[in-house]
N, C-alpha and C positions, 0 to 999 in steps of 0.2 A: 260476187262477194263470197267469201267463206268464213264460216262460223266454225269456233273449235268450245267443245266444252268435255273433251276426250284428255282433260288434265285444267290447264288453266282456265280461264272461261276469255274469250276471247273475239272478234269478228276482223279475223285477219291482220292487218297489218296496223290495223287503227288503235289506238291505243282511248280504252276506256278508261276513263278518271274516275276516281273513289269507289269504296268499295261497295257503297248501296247500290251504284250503276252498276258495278258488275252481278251485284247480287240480281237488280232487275232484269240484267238482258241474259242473266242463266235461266230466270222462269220464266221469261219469255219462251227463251228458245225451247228449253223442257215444254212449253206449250206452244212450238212453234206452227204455225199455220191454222190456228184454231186463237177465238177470242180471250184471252186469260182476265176473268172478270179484275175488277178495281181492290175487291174487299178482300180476294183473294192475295192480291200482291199483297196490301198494304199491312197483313195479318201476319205474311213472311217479312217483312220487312221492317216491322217494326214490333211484331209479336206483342203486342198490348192490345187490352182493350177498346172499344168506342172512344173514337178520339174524331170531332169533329172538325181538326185541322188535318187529318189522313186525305184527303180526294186531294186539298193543296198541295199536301208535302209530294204530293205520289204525281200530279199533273208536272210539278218543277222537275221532276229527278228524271221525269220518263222525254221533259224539255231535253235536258240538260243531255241524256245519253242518245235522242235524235241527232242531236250536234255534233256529238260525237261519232255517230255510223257516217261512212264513207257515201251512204246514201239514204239520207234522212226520212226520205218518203217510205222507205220500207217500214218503218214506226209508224203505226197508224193510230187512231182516235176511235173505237166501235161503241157501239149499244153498251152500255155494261161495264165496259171495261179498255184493253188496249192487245192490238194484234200485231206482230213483229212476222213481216212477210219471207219467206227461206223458202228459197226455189229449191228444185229436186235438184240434189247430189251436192250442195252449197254447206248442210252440215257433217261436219265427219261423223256423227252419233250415227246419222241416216246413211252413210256410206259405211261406215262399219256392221252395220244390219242388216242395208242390202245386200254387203258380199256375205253374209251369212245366210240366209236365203240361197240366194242366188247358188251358192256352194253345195245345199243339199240336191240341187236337180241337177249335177254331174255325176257322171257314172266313171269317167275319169280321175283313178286317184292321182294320179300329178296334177290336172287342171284343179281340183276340187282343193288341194296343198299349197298348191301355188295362190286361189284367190282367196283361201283363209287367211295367209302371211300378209296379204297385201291389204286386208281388211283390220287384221290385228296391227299392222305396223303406223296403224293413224293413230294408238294410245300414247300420249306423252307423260303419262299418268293417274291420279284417280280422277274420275269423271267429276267436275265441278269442284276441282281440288280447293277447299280450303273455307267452303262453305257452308255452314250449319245451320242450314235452313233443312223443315220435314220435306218437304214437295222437291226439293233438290237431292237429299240426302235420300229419299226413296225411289229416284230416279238412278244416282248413282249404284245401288244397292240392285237394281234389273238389270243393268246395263253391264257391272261385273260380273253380274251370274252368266249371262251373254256371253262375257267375252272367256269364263270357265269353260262354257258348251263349244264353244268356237274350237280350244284350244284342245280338250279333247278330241273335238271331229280331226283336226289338223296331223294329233301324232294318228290316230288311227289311219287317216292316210298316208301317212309315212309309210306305216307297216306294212300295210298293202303293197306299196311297192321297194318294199324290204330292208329301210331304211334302221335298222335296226338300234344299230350302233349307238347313232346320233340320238333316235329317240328317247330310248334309257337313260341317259345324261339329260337331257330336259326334263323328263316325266318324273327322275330320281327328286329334281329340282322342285318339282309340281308337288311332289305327294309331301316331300316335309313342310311346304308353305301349306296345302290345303289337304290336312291330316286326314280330315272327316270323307273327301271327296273319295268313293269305293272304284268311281270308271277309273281314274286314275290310275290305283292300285292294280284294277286288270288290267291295264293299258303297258305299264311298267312291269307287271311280270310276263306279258304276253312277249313284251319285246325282247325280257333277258331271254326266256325259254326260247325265243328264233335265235338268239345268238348263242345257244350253246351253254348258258347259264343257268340251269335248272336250279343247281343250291337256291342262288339267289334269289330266281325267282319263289322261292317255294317262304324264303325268310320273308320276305315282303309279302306276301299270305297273311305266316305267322305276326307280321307290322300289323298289318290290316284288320287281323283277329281282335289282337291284344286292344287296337284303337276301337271297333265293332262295340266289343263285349263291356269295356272303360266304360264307355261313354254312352252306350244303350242298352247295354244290358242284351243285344241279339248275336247271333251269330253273322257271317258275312254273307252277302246273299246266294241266289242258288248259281249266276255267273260266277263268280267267284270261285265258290267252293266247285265248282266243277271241271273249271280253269287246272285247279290245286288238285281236284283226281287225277285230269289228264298227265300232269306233269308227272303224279307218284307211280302214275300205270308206264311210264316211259313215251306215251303214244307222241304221234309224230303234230306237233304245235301246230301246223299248218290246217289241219281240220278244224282248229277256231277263227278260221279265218272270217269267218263271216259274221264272226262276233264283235268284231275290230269296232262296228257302231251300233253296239250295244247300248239304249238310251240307259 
């Protein structure tokens, strides 16, 4: 089986009916392979109070979406509460994660490029799209930031093996969607300055400042600002090479 919750919430090709079943089998899966107590659900699911018809309503709906999985037994019945069985590599969340791992113990920046694209490319869009539940919506909230970290490891490997060009065009893309994020900023001027673009690089500094200073009141940090000397000293940008995975 495969489970997707890397956009819609989903277990493959089986289509789950109404939207409380989908909301169930998202905290499921958010607590996939571990027991996700009863009071737990039923507090997401229906966000009220003590309601002594909640163990019913939550036993029918958790019916109703066993019926619904391609393999019903994976729905189980625990102490407490209800556990929804997901073997290894079966959710994309968990295959998105593992190749993120997996990615930092290459020393190969083409291999390490190659299984970051291929870890990023299981997003269909926002994780648990459409769901406003805390326990989901805090789930998608890690799992973004993940897939940020991903995406900076990913151009930094570009750079490495000198992909320049290309990555300025995505990174340009990155920093106006995610202002605050500073790798970014050195990721994007590191790349203009290997392609011969110092101006630019040094105006995206001055982005970086202006957004720094707005918004916290600090200056940018000490990568940054030393990124921005080497550029004004002339020095040769390949001396920041080992900055490229800067955390």
């Amino acid at each position: 089986m495969r489970f997707e919750v890397l956009g819609t919430i989903g277990a493959g090709q089986a289509p789950i009916h109404g939207r409380l079943r989908r909301t169930l089998l998202g905290l499921l899966l958010a607590g996939a392979g571990t027991t996700v107590r009863a009071e737990v659900l039923t507090g997401a699911l229906w966000d009220c109070g003590p309601d002594p018809r909640a163990p019913r309503k939550l036993h029918w709906h958790v019916h109703k979406l066993r019926q619904d999985l391609p393999e019903p037994g994976r729905l189980s019945r625990r102490p407490g509460g209800y556990r929804l069985t997901v073997l290894p590599g079966e959710l994309d969340a968990e295959r998105f994660e593992s190749a993120a791992i997996r990615a930092q113990e290459l020393t190969d920046p083409a291999e390490r490029a190659a299984l970051l694209r291929q870890g990023l490319a299981l997003w269909q869009g926002t994780p648990y799209e459409g769901f406003e539940v805390p326990m989901l919506l805090g789930e998608a909230s890690r799992l973004a930031e993940r897939k940020l970290s991903m995406l900076e490891e990913l151009h930094a490997a570009e750079l490495e093996l000198g992909w320049h060009t290309a990555a300025a065009v995505e990174l340009g893309g990155l920093v106006r969607r995610y202002p605050r994020r500073e790798r970014l900023y050195y990721l994007l001027m590191l790349a203009l300055c290997r392609g011969g673009r110092q101006s630019e690089a040094l105006d995206v500094y001055r982005r970086a400042r202006r957004v720094s200073l707005g918004q916290a009141g600090l200056e940018p940090g000490p990568a940054l600002r030393e990124l921005e000397r080497r550029i004004l000293a002339g020095e040769d940008s390949e001396k920041a090479r080992t900055l490229t995975r800067l955390s």
